[in-house]
LUMPA-579292 format. One record per atom (N, C-alpha, C): residue number from 1; residue in one letter; atom name; y, x, z. Coordinates in steps of 0.1 Angstrom, whole numbers. Each point is the difference from the previous one (the first is absolute). Layout:
REM residues N
+-----+------+------+-------+-------+-------+
: pos : code : site :     y :     x :     z :
+-----+------+------+-------+-------+-------+
: NUM :    a :   CA :     Y :     X :     Z :
...
+-----+------+------+-------+-------+-------+
REM end
This chain:
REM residues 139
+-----+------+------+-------+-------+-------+
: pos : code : site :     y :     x :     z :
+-----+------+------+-------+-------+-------+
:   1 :    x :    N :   258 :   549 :  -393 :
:   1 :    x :   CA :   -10 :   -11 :    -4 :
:   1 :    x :    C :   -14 :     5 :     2 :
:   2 :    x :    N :   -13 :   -11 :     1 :
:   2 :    x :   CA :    -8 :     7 :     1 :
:   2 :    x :    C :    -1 :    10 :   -10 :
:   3 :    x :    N :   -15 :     1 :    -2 :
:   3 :    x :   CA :    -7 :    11 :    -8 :
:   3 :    x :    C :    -6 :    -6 :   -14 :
:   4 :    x :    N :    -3 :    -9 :     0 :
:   4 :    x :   CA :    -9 :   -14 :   -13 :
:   4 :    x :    C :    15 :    -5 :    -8 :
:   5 :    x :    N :    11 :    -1 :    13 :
:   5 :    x :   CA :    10 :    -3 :    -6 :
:   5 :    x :    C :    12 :     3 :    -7 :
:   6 :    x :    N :    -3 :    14 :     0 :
:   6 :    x :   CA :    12 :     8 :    -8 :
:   6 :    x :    C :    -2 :     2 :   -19 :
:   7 :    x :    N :    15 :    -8 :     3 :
:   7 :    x :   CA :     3 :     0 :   -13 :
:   7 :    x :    C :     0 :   -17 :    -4 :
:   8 :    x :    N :    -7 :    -8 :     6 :
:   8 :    x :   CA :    -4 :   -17 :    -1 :
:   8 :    x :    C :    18 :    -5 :    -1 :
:   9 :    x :    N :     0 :    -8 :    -6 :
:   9 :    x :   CA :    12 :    -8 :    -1 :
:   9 :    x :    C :     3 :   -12 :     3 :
:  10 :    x :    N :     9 :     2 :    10 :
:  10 :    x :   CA :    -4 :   -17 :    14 :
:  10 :    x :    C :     7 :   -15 :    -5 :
:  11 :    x :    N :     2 :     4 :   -17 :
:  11 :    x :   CA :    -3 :   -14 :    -5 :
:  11 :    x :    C :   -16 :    -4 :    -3 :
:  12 :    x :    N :    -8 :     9 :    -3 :
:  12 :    x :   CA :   -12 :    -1 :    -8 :
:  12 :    x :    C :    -7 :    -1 :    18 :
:  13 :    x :    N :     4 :     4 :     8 :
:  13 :    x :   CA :   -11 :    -5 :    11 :
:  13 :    x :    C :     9 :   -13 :     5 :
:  14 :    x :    N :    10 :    -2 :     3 :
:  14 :    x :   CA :     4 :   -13 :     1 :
:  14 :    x :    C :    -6 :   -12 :    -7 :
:  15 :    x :    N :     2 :     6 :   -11 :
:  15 :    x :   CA :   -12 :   -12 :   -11 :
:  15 :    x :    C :   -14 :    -3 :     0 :
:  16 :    x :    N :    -7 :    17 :     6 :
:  16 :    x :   CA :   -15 :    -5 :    -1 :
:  16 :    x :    C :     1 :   -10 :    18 :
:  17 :    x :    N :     5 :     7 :     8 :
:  17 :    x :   CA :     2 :   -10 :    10 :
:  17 :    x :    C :     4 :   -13 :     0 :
:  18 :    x :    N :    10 :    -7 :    -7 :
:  18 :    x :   CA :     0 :   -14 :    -4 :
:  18 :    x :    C :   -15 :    -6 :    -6 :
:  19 :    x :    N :     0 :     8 :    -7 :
:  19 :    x :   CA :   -13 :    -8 :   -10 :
:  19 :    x :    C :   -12 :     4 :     9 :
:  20 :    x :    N :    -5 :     6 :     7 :
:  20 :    x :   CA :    -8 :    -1 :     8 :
:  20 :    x :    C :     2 :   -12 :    14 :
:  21 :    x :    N :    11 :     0 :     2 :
:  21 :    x :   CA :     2 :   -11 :    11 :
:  21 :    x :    C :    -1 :   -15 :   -10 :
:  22 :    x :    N :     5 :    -4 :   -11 :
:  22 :    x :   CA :     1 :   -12 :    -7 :
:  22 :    x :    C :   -17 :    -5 :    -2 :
:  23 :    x :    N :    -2 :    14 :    -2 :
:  23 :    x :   CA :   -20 :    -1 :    -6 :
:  23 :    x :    C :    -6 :    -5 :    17 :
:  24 :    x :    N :     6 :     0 :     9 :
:  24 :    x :   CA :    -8 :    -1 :    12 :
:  24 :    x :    C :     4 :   -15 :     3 :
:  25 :    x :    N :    12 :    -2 :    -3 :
:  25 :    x :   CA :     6 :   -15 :     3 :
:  25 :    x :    C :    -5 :   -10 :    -9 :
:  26 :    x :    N :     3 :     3 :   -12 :
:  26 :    x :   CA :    -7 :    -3 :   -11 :
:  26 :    x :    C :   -19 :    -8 :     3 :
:  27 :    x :    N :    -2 :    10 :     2 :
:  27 :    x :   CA :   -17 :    -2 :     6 :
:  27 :    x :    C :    -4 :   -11 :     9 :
:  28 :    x :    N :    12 :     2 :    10 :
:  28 :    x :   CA :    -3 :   -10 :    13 :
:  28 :    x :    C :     7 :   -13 :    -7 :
:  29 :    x :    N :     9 :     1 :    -7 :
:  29 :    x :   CA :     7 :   -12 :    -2 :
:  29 :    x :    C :   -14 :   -12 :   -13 :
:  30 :    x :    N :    -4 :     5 :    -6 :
:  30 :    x :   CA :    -7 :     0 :    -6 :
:  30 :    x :    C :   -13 :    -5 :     6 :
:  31 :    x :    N :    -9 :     8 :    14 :
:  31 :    x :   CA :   -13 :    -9 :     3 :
:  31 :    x :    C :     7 :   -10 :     9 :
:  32 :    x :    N :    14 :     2 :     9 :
:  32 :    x :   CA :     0 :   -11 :     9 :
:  32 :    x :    C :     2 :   -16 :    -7 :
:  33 :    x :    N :     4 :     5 :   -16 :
:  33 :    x :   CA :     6 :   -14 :    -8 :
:  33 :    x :    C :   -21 :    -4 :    -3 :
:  34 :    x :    N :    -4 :     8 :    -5 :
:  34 :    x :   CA :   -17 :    -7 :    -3 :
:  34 :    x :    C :    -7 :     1 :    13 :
:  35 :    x :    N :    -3 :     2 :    11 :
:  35 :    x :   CA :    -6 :    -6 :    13 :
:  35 :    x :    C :    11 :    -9 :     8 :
:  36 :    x :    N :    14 :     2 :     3 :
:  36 :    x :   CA :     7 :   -10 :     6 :
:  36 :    x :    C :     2 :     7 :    17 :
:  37 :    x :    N :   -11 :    12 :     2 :
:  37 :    x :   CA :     5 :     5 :     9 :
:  37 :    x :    C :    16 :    10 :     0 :
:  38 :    x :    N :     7 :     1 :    11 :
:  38 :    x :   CA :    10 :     6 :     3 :
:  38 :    x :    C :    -2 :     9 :    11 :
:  39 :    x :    N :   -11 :    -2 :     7 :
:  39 :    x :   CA :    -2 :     6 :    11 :
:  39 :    x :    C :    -8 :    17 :     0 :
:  40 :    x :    N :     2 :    11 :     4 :
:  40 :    x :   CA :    -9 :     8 :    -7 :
:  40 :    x :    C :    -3 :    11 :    14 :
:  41 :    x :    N :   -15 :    -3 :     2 :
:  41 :    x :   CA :   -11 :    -7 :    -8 :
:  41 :    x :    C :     0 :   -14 :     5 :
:  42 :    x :    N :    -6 :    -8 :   -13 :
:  42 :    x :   CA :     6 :   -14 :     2 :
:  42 :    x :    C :   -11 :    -4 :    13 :
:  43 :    x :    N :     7 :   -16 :     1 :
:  43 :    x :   CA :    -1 :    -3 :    15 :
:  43 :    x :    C :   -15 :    -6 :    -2 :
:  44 :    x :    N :   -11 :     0 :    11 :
:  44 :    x :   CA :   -14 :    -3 :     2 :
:  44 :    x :    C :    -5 :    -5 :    12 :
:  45 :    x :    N :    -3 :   -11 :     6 :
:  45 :    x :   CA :    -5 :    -1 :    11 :
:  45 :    x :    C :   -14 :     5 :     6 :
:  46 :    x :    N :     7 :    10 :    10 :
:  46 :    x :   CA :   -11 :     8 :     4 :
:  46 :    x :    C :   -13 :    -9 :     8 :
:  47 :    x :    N :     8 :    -6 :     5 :
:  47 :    x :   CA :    -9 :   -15 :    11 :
:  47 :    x :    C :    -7 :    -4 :   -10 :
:  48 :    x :    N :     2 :    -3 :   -10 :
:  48 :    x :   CA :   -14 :   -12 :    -6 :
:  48 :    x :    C :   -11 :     5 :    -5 :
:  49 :    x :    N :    -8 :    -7 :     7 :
:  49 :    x :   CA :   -19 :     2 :     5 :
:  49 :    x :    C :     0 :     6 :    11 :
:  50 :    x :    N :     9 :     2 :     8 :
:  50 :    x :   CA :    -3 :     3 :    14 :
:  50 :    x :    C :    -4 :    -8 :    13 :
:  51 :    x :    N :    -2 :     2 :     8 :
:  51 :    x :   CA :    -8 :    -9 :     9 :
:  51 :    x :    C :    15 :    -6 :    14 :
:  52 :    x :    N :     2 :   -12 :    -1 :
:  52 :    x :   CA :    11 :    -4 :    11 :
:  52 :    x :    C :    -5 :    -9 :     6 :
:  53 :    x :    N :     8 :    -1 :     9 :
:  53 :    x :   CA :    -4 :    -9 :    12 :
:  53 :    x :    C :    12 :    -5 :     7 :
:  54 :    x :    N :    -1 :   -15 :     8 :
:  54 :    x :   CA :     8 :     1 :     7 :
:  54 :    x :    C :    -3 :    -7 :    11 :
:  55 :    x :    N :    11 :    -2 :    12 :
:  55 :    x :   CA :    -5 :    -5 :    12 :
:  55 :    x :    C :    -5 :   -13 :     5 :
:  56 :    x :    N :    12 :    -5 :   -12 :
:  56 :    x :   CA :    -3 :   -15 :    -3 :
:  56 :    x :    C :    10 :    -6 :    -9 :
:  57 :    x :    N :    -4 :    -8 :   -12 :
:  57 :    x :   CA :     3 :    -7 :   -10 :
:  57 :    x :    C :     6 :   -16 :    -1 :
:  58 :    x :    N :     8 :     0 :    -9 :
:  58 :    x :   CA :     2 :   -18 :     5 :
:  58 :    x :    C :   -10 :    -6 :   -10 :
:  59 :    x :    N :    -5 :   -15 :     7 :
:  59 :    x :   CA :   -12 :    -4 :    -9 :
:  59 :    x :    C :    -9 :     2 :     7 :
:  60 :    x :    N :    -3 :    12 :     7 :
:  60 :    x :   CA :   -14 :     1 :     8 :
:  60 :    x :    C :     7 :     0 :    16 :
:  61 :    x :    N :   -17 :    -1 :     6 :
:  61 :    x :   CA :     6 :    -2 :    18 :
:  61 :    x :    C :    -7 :    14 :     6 :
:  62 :    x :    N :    -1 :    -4 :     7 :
:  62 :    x :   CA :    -3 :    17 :     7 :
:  62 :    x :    C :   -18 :     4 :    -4 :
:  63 :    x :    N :    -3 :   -10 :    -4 :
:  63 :    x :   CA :   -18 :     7 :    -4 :
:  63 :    x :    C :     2 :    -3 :   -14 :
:  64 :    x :    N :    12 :     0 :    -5 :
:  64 :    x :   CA :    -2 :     2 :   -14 :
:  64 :    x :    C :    -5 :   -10 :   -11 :
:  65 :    x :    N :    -6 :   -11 :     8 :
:  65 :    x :   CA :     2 :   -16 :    -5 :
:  65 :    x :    C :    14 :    -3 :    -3 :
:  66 :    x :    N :    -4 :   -10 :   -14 :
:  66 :    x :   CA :    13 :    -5 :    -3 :
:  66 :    x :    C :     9 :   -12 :     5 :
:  67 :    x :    N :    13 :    -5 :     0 :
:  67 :    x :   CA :     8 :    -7 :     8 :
:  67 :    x :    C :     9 :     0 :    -7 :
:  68 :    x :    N :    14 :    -7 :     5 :
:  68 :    x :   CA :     8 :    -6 :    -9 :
:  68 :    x :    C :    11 :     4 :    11 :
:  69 :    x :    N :    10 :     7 :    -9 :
:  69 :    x :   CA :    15 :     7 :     7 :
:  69 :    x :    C :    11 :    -2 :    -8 :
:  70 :    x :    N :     8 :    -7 :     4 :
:  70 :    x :   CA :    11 :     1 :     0 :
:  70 :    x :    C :    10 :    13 :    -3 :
:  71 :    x :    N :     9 :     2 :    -7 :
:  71 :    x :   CA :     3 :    11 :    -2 :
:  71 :    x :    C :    20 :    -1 :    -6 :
:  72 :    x :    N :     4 :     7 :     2 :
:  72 :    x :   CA :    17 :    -5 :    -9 :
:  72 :    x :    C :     5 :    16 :    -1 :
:  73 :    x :    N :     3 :     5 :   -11 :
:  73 :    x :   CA :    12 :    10 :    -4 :
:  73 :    x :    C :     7 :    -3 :    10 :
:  74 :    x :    N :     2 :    16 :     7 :
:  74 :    x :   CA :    10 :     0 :     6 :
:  74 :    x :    C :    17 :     0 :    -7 :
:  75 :    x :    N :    -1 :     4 :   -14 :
:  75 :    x :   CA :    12 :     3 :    -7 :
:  75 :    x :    C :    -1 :    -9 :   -12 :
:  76 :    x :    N :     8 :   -13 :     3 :
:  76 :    x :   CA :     6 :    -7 :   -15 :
:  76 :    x :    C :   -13 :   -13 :    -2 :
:  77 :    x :    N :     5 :    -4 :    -8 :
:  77 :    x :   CA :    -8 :   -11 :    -4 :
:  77 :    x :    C :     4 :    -5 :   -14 :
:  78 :    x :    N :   -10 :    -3 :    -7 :
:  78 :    x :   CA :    -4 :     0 :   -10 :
:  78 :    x :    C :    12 :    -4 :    -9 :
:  79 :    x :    N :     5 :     4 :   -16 :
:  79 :    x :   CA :     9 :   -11 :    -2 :
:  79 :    x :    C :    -4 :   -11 :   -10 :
:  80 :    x :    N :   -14 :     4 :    -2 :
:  80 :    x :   CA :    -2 :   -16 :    -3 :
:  80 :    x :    C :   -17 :    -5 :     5 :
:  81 :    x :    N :    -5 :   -11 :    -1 :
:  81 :    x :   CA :   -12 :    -3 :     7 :
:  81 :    x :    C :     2 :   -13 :    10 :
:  82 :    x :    N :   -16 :    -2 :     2 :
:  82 :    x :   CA :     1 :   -12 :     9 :
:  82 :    x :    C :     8 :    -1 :    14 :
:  83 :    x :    N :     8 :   -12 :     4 :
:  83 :    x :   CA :     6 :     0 :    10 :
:  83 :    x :    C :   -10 :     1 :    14 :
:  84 :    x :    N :   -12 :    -6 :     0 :
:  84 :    x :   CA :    -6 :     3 :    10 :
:  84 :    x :    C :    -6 :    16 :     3 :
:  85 :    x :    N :     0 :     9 :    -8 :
:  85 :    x :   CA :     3 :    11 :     3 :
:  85 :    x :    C :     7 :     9 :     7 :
:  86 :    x :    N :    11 :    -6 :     1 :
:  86 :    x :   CA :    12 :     8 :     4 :
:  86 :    x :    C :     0 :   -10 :    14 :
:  87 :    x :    N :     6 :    10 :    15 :
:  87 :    x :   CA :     2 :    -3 :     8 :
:  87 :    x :    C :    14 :     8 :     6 :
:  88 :    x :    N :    10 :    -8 :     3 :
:  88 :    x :   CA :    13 :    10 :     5 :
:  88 :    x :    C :     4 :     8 :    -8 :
:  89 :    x :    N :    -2 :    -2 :   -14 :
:  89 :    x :   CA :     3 :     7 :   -11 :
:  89 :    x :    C :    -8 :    13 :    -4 :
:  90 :    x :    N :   -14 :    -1 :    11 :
:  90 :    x :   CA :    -7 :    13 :    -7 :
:  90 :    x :    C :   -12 :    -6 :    -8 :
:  91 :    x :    N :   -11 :     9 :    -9 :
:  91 :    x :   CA :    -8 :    -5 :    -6 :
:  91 :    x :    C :   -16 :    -1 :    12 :
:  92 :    x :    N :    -4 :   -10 :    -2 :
:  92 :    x :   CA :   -12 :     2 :    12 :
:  92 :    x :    C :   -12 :    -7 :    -8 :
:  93 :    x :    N :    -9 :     4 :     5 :
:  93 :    x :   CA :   -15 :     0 :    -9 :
:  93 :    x :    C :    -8 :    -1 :    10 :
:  94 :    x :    N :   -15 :    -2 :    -5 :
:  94 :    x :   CA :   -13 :     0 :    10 :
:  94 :    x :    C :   -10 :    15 :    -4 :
:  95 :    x :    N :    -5 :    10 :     5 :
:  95 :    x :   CA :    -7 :     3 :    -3 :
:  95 :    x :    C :   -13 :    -2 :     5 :
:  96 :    x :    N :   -11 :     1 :    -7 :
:  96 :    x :   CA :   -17 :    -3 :    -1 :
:  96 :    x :    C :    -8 :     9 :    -4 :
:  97 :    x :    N :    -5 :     7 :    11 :
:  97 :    x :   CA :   -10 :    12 :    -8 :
:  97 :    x :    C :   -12 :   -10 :    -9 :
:  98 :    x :    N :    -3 :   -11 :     4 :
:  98 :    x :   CA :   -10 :    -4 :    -8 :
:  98 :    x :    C :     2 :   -10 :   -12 :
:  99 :    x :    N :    13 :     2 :    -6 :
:  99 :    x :   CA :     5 :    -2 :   -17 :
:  99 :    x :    C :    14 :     8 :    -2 :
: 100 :    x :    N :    -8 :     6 :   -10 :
: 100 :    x :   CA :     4 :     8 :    -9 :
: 100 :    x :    C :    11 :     5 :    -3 :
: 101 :    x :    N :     8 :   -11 :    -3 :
: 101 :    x :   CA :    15 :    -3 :    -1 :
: 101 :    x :    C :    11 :     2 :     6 :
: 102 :    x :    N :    -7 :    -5 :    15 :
: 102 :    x :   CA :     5 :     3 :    15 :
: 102 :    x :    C :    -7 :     9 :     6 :
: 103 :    x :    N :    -9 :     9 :    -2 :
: 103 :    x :   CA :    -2 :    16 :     4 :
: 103 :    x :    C :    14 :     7 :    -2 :
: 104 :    x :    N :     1 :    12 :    12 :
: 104 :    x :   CA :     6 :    10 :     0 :
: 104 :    x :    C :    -8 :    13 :     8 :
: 105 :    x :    N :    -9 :     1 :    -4 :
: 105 :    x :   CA :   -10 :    14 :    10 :
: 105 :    x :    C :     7 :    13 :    -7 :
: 106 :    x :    N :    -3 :     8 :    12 :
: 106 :    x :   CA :     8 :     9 :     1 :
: 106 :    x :    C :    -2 :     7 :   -16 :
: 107 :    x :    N :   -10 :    -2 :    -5 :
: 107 :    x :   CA :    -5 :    10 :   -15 :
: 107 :    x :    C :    12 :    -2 :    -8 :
: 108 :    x :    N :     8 :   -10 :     3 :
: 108 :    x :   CA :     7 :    -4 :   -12 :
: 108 :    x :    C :    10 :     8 :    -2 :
: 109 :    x :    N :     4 :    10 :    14 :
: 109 :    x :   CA :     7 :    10 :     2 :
: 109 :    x :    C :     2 :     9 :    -8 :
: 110 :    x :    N :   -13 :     6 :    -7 :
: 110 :    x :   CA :     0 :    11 :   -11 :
: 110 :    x :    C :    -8 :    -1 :    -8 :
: 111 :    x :    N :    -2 :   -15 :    -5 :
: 111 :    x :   CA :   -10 :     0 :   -10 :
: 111 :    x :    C :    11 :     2 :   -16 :
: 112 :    x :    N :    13 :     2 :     2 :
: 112 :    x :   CA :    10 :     1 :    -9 :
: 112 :    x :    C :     6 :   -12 :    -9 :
: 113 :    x :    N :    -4 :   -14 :     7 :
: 113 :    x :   CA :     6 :   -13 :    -8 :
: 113 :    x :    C :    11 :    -2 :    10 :
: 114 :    x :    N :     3 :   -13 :    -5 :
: 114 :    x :   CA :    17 :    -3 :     5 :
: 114 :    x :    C :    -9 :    -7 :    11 :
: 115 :    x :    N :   -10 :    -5 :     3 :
: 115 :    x :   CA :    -6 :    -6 :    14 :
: 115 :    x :    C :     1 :     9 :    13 :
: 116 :    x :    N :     5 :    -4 :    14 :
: 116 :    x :   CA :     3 :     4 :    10 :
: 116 :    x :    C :   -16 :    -2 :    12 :
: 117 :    x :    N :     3 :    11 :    12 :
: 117 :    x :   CA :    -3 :    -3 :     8 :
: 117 :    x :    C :     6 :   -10 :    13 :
: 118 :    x :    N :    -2 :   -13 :     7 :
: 118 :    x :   CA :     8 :    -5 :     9 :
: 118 :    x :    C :    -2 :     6 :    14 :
: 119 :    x :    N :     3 :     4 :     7 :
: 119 :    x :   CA :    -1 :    -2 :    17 :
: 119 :    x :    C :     3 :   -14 :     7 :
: 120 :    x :    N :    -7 :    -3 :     9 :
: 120 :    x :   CA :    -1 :   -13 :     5 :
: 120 :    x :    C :    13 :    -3 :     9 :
: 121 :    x :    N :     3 :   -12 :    -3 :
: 121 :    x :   CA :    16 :    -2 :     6 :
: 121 :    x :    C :    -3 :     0 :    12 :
: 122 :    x :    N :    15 :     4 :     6 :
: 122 :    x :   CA :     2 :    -3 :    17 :
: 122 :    x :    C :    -3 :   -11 :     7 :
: 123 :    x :    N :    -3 :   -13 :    -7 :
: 123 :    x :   CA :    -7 :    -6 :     7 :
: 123 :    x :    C :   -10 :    -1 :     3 :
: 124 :    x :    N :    -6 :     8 :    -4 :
: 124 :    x :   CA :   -14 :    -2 :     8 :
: 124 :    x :    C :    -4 :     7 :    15 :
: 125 :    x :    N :    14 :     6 :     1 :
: 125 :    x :   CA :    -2 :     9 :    13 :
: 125 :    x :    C :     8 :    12 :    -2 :
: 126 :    x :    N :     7 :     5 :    14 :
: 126 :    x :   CA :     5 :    12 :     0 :
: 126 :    x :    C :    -6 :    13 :   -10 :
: 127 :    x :    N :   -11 :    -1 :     5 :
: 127 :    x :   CA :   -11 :    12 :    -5 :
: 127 :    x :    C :     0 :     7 :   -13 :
: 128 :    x :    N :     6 :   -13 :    -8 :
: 128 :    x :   CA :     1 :     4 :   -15 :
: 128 :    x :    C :    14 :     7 :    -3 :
: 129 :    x :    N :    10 :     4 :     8 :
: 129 :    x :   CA :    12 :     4 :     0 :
: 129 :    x :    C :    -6 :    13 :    -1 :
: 130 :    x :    N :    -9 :     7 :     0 :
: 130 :    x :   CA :    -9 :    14 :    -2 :
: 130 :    x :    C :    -8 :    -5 :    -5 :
: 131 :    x :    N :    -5 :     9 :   -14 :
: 131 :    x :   CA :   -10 :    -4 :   -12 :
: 131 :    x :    C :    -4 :    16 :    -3 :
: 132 :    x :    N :   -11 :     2 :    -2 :
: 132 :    x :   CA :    -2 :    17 :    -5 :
: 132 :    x :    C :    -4 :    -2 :   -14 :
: 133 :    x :    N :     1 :     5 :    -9 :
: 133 :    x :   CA :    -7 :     3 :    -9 :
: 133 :    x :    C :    -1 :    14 :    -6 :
: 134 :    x :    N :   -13 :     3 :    -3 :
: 134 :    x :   CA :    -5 :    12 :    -1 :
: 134 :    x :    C :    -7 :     6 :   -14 :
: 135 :    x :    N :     6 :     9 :    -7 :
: 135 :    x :   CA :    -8 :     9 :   -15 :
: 135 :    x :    C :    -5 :    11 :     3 :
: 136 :    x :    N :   -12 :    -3 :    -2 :
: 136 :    x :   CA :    -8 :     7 :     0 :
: 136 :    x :    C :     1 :    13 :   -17 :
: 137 :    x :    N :     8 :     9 :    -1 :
: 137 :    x :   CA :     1 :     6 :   -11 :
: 137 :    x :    C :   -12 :    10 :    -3 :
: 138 :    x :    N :   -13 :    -3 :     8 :
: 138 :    x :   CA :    -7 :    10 :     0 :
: 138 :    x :    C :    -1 :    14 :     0 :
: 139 :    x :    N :    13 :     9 :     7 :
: 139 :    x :   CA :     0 :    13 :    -1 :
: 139 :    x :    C :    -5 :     7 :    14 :
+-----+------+------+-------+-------+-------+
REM end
């Protein structure tokens, strides 16, 4: 055995080891129930207040004036909501950079609400089948 350890009795370190592991579980179990995180270190978005960009937006046209687009989830449609919404069973909308409602600029990307960024649908041209968007993380 070591040298610190002669003579120790491997129920009394079995025990200080339990109770040292319970005190550590114990601890975490304890802040993740009062913050609600589980993640450690809990989760933070590094992107927001960063500077993005992108190549082009739906709602705006190529100088960045606003316009009115057409747009549909590619996956599923709604299961409840107005019928004129729904086309071929998917959910479809207008976006409008110039109300509010119907904005999707790219900021909404990491400003951390349930609001999205759109990309301009395929109809308006091949071109938009490639879209860049760019974070600037400042390093």
């Amino acid at each position: 055995m070591a040298r610190g350890m002669k003579g120790a009795h491997p129920a009394a370190l079995l025990c200080t080891f339990t109770l040292l592991l319970w005190g550590d579980v114990y601890a975490q179990l304890s802040f993740n129930e009062i913050t609600g995180f589980s993640l450690s270190p809990p989760y933070f978005n590094l992107a927001e207040g960063s500077r993005i960009s992108a190549t082009a937006t739906c709602g705006q046209d190529e100088t960045g004036r606003p316009r009115s687009d057409l747009y549909c989830k590619l996956v599923g449609g709604p299961t409840f909501g107005l019928p004129s919404q729904t086309i071929q069973g998917q959910y479809c909308d207008r976006c409008n950079s110039n109300e509010p409602n119907k904005a999707h600029p790219v900021s909404n990307a990491i400003d951390g609400t349930e609001r999205w960024w759109q990309s301009p649908p395929l109809s308006r041209g091949p071109m938009y089948n490639e879209v860049n968007v760019t974070l600037n993380l400042g390093q």
